[in-house]
KOLDOKOL-801041 format. One record per residue (C-alpha): residue number from 1; x, y, z. Coordinates in nm, 4 decimals, decimal comma. Layout:
<NUM; <X; Y; Z>>;
...
***
This chain:
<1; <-11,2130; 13,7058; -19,4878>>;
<2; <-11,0148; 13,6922; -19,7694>>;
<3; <-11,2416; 13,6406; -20,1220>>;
<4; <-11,0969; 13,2907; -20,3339>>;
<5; <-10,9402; 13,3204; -20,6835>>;
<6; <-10,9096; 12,9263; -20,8399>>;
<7; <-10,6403; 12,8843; -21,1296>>;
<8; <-10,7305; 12,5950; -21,3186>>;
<9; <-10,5081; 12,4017; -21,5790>>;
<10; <-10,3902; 12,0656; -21,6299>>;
<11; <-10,0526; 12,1756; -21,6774>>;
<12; <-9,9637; 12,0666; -21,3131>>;
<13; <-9,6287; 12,2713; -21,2894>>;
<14; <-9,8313; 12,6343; -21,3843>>;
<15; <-10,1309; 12,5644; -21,2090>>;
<16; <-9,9388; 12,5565; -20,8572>>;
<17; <-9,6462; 12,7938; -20,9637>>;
<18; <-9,9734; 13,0454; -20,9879>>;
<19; <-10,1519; 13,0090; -20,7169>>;
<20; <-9,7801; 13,0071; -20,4658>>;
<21; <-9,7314; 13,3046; -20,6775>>;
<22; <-10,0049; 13,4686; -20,5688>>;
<23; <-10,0457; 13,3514; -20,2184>>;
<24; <-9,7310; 13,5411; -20,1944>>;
<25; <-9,8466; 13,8876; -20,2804>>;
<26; <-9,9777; 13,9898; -19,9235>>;
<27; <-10,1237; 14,2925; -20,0689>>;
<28; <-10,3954; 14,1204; -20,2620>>;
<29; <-10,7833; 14,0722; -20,1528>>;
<30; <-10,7667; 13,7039; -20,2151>>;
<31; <-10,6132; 13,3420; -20,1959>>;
<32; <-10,5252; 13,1379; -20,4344>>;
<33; <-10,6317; 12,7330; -20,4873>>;
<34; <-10,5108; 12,4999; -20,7860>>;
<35; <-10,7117; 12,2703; -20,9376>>;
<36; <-10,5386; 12,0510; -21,1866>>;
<37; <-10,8018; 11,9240; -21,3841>>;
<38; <-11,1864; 11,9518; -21,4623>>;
<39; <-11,2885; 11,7040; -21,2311>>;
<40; <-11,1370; 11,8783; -20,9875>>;
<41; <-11,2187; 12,1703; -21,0031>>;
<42; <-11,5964; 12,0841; -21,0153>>;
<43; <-11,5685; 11,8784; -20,7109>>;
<44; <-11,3897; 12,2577; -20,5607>>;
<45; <-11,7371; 12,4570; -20,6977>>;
<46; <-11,9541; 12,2121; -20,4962>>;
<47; <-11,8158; 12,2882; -20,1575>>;
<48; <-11,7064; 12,5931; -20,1823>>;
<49; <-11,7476; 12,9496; -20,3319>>;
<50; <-11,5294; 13,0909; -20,5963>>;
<51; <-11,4836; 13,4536; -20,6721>>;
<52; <-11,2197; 13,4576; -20,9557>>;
<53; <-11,2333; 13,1738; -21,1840>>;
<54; <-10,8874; 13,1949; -21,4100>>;
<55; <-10,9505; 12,8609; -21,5992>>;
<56; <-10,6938; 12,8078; -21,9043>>;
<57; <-10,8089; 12,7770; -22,2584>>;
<58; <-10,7281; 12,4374; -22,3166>>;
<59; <-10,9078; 12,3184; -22,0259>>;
<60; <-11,1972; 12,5109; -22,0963>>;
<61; <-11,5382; 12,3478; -22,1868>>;
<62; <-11,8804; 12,4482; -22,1898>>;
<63; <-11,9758; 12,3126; -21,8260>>;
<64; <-11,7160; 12,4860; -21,6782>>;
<65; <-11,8891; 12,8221; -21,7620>>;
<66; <-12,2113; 12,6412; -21,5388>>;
<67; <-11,9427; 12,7253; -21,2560>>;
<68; <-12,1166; 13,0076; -21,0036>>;
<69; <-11,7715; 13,1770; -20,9839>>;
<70; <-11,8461; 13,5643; -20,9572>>;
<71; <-11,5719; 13,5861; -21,2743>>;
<72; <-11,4621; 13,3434; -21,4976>>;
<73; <-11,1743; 13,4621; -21,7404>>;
<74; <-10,9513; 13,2507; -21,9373>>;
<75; <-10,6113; 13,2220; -21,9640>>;
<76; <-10,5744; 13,2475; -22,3415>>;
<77; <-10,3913; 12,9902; -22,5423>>;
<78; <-10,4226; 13,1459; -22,9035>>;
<79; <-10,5823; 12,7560; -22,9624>>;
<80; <-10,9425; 12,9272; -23,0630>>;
<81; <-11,1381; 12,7093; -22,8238>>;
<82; <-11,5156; 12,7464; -22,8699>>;
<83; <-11,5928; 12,7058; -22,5214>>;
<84; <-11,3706; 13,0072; -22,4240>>;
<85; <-11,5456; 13,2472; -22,6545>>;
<86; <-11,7428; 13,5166; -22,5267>>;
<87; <-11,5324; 13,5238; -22,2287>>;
<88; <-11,2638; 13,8216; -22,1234>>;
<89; <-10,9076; 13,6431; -22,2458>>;
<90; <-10,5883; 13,7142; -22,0705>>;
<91; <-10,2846; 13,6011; -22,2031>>;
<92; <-10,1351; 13,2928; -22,0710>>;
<93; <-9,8131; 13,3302; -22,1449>>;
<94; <-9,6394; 13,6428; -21,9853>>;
<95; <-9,5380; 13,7520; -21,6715>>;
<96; <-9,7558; 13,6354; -21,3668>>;
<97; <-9,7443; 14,0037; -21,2268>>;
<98; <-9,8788; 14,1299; -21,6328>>;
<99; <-10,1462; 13,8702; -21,5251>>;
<100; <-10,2350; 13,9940; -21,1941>>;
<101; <-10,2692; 14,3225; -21,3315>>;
<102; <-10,5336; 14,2635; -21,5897>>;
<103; <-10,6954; 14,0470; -21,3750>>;
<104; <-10,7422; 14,2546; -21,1146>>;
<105; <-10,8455; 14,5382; -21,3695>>;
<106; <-11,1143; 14,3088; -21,5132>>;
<107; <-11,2340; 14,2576; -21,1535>>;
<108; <-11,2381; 14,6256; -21,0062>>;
<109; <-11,4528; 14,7049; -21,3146>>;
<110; <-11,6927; 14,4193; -21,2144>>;
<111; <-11,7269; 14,5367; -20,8684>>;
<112; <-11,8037; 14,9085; -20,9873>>;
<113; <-12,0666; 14,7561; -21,1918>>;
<114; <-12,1659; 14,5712; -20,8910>>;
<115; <-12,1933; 14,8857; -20,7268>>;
<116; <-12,3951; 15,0512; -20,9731>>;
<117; <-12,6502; 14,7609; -20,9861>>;
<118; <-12,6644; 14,8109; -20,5320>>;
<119; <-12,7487; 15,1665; -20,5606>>;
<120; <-13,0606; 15,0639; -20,6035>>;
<121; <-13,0326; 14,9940; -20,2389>>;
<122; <-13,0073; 15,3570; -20,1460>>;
<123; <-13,3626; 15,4699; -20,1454>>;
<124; <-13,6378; 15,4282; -19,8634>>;
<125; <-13,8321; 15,2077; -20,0512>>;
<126; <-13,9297; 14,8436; -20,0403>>;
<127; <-13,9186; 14,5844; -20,3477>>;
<128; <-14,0517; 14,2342; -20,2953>>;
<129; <-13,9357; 13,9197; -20,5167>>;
<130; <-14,1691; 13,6438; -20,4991>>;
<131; <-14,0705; 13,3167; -20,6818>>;
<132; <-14,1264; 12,9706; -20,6215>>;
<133; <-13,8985; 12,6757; -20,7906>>;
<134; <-14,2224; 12,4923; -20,7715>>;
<135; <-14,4222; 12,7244; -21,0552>>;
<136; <-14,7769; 12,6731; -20,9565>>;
<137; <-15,0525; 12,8844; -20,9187>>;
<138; <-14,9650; 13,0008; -20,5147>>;
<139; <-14,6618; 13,1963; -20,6354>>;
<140; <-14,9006; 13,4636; -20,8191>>;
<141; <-15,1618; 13,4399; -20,5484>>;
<142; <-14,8766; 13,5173; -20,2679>>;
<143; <-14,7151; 13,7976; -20,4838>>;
<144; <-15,0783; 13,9845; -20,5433>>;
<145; <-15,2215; 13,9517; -20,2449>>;
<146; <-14,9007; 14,1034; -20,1335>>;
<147; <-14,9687; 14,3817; -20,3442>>;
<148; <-15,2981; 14,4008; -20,2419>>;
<149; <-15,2646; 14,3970; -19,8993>>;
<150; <-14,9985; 14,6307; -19,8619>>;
<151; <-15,1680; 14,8964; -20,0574>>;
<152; <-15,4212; 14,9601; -19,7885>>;
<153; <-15,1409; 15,2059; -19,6493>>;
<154; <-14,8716; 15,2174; -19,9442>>;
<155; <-14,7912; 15,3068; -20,3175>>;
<156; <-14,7640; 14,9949; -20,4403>>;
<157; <-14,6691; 14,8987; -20,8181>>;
<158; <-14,7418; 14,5507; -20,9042>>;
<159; <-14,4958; 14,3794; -21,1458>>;
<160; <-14,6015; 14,0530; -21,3683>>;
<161; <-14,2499; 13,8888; -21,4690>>;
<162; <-14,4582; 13,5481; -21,5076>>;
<163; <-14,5009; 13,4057; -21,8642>>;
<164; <-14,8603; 13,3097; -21,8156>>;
<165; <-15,0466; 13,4844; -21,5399>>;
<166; <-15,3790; 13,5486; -21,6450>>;
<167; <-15,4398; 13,8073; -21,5076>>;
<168; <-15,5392; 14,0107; -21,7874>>;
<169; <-15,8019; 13,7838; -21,7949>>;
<170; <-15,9057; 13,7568; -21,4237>>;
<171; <-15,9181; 14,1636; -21,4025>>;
<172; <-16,0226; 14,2801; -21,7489>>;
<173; <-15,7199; 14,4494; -21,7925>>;
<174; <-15,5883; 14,5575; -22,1581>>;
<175; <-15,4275; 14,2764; -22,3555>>;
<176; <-15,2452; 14,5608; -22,5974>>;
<177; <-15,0258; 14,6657; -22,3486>>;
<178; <-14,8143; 14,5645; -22,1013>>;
<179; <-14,4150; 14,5051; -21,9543>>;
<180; <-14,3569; 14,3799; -22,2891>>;
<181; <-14,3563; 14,7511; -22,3925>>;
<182; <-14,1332; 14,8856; -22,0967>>;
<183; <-13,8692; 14,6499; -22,1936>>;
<184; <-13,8647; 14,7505; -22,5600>>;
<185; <-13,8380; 15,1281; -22,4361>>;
<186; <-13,5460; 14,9989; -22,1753>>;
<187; <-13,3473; 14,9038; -22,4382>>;
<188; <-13,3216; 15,2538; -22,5337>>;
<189; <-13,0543; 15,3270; -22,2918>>;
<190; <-13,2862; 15,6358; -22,1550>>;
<191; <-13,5432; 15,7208; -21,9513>>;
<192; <-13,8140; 15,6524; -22,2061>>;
<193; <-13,9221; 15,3490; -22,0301>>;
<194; <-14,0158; 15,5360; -21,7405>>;
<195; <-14,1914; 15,7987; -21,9540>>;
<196; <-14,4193; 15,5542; -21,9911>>;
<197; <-14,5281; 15,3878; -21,7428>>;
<198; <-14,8264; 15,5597; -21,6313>>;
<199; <-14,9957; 15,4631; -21,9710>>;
<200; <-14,9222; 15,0879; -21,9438>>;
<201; <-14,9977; 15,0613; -21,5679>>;
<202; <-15,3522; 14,9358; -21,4916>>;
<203; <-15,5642; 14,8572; -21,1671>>;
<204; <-15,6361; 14,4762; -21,0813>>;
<205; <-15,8724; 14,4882; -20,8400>>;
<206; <-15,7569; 14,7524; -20,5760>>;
<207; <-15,3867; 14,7711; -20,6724>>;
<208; <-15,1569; 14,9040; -20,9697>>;
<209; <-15,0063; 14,6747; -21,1966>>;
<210; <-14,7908; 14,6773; -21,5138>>;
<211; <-14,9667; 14,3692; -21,7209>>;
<212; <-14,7122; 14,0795; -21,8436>>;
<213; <-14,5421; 14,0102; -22,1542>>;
<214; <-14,7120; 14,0009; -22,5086>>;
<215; <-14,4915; 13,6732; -22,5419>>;
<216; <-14,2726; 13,4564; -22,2866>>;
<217; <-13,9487; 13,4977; -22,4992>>;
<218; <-13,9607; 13,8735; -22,3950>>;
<219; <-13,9037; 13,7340; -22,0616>>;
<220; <-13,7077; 13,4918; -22,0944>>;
<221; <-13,4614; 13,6647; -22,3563>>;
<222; <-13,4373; 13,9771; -22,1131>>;
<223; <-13,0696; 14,0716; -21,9689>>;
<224; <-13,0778; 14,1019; -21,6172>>;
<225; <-12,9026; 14,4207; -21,6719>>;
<226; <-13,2634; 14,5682; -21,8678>>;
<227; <-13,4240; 14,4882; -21,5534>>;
<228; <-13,1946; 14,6813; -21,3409>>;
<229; <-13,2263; 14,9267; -21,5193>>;
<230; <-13,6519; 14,8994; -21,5793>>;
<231; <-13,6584; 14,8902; -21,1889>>;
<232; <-13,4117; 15,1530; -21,1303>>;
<233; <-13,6307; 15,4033; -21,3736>>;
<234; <-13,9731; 15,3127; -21,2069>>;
<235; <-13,8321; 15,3571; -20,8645>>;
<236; <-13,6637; 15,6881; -20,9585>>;
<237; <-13,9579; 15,8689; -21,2146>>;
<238; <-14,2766; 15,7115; -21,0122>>;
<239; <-14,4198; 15,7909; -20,6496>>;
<240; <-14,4562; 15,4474; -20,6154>>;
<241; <-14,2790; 15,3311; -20,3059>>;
<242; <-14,3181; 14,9699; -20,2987>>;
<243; <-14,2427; 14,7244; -20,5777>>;
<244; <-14,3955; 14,3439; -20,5729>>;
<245; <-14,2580; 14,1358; -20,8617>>;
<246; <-14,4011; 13,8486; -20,9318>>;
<247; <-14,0779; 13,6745; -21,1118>>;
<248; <-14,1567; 13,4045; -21,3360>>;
<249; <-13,8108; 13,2494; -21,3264>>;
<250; <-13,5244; 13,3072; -21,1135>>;
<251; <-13,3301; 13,5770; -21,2195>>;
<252; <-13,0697; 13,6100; -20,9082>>;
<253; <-12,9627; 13,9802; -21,0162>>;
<254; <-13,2798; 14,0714; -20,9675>>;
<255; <-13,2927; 13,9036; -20,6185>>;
<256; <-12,9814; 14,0853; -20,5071>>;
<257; <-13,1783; 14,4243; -20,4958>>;
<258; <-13,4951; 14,3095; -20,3682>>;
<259; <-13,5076; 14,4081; -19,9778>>;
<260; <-13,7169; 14,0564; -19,9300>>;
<261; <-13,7723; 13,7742; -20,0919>>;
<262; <-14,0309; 13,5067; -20,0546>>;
<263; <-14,0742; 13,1246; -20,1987>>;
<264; <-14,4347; 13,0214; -20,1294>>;
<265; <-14,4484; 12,6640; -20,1135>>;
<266; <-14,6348; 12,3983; -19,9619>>;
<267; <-14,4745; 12,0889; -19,7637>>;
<268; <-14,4486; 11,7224; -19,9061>>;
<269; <-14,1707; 11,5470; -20,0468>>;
<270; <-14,2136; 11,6915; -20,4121>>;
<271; <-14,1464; 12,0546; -20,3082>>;
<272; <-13,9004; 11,9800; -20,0631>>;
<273; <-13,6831; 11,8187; -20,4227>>;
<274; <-13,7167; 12,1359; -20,5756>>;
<275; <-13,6725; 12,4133; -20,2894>>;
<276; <-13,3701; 12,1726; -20,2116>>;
<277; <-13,2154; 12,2299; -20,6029>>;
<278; <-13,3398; 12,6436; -20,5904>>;
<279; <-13,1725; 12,6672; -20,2134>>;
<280; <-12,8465; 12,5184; -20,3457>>;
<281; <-12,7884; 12,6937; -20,6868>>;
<282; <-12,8891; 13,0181; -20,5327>>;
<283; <-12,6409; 12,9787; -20,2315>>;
<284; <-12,3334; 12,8952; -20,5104>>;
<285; <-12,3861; 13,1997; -20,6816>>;
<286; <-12,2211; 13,5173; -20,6787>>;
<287; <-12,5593; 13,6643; -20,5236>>;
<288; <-12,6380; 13,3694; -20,2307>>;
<289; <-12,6170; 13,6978; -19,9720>>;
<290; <-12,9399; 13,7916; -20,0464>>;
<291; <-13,0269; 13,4695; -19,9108>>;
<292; <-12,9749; 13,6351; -19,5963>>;
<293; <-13,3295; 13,8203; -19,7027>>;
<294; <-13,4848; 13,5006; -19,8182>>;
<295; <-13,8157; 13,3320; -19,6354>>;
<296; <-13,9756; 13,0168; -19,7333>>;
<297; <-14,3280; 13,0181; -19,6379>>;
<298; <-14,6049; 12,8181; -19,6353>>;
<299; <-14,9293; 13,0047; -19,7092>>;
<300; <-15,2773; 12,8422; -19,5037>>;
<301; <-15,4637; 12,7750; -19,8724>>;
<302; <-15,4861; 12,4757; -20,0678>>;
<303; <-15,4991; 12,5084; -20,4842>>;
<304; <-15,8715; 12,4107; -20,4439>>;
<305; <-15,9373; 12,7183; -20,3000>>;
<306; <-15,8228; 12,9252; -20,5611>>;
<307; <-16,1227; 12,9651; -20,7361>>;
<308; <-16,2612; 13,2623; -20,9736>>;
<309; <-16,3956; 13,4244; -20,6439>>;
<310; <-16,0846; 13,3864; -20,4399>>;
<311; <-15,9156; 13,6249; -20,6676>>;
<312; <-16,1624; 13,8953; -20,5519>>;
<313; <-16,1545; 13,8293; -20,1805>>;
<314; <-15,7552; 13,6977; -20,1083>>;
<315; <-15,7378; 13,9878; -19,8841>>;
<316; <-15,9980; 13,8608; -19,6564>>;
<317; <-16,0703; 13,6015; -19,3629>>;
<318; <-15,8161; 13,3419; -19,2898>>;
<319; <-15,5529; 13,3936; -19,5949>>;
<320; <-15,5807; 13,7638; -19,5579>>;
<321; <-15,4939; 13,8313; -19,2094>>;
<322; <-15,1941; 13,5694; -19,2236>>;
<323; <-15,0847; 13,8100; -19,5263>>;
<324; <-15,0957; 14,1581; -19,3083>>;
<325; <-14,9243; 13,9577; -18,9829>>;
<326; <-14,6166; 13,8512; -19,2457>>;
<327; <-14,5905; 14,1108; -19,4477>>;
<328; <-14,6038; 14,3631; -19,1277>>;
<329; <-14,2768; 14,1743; -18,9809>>;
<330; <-14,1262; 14,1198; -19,3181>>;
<331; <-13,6990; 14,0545; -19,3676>>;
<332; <-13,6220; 14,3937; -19,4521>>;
<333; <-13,2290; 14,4034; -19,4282>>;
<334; <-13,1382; 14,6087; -19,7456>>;
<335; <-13,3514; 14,9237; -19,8431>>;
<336; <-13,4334; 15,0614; -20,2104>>;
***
């Protein structure tokens, strides 16, 4: 199926001469749709997915770069348009084929950096995203008894990408040190990150962990590319073969290399509002196939239960053996 490239300009007459100019080049991996204004082009984005997004400067605006297109790049007016800035510019006004060509030159080198990023998906190992659109307190308890469980019979390395876990608290673990520090050796550009993770690493309770941040803007602040490249590091310098990240927001990059992914929420009205929002903004962007490794589950404990002692015995009784019956069938469709 061919991928969708959407021209957008309110100049009518170059809008359509576009997109019939390149719906005539056979040769090319895509289609091309016109959308003539803003409006329209947003109603386009709702229904269906957009892999190039050429959007002209002087119709650009700061929502538009909201659109999940895989790549936006603007058709550049010399105008000066804050909205456009920080966005790869092509020249509006020259020959459609001097388009096409930087276009698709701008897009080959996205796809090799796709490609990088899926290598990750080479090795025999498994890496778990748990996340919940909901934020409560059954996200972490899903993600670590994950951890837990499965290190009965694997090397697993516990991840904290939450802002406020407590965990340091619940486990006595070292408040000095934590992912915090692997990030500021990531940005290194070296292998100094994964130098150190055995120092940083501690055990919660019967499984390895690397602590959260020293402060939530670390998190939030992070590229998506740093924690590629974190990942990539700890998976390549560490025996561990089994990453469970406990991901404090949804970072969709991050998704696309996880072999499963799991939303622990309970049922009522309330959480089906927000697994409704997650479910749609994650299947309109670029990375809604890992969808395809996605499970929404509903774990058999109330928030009552999740006492000071539950923390020590989550791998036990009811909870427990529902744990080692999922995790044992698990949605394993890419591999690490």
């Amino acid at each position: 199926m061919k991928k969708t490239c959407v021209i957008c300009d309110e100049e009518k007459e170059y809008a359509c001469g576009f997109m019939e100019y390149v719906n005539r080049k056979k040769s090319l991996p895509f289609s091309a749709v016109a959308c003539t204004s803003r409006e329209n082009l947003k109603n386009y984005a709702r229904k269906n997915p957009i892999d190039i997004l050429l959007v002209s400067e002087g119709t650009m605006e700061e929502e538009i770069g909201d659109i999940p297109a895989i790549q936006t790049i603007v058709l550049g007016e010399g105008i000066g348009s804050e909205s456009a800035r920080g966005y790869k510019q092509v020249y509006k006004y020259q020959a459609c084929g001097d388009i096409l060509r930087e276009v698709m030159n701008e897009y080959s080198e996205q796809q090799n950096e796709e490609e990088k990023m899926s290598q990750i998906r080479t090795k025999n190992k498994r890496v778990i995203g748990v996340y919940s659109p909901a934020g409560d307190a059954l996200r972490d308890v899903f993600a670590l008894a994950s951890a837990r469980v499965l290190s009965e019979e694997n090397n697993v390395l516990f991840v904290d990408m939450t802002p406020f876990s407590g965990f340091e608290t619940i486990y006595d673990l070292p408040h000095d040190r934590g992912l915090s520090d692997l990030l500021y050796y990531s940005g290194k550009g070296s292998s100094a990150a994964a130098a150190r993770v055995s120092s940083i690493v501690s055990e919660g309770k019967g499984v390895d962990m690397i602590p959260g941040v020293s402060s939530p803007e670390d998190l939030y602040a992070t590229e998506p590319s740093r924690w590629i490249f974190l990942l990539q590091e700890i998976l390549d310098s560490t025996e561990y073969d089994t990453l469970v990240l406990d991901l404090g927001h949804p970072i969709f990059e991050v998704f696309d290399i996880c072999t499963e992914i799991y939303i622990p929420m309970h049922e009522g009205s309330a959480y089906d509002l927000k697994w409704a929002g997650f479910s749609e903004a994650f299947a309109g962007s670029r990375y809604r196939e890992a969808i395809t490794r996605t499970q929404k589950v509903d774990p058999p404990v109330s928030e009552n239960e999740i006492t000071g002692e539950f923390w020590y015995s989550m791998t036990y009784g009811r909870f427990g053996n529902w744990m080692r019956k999922l995790l044992a069938g698990g949605i394993r469709r890419a591999a690490v």
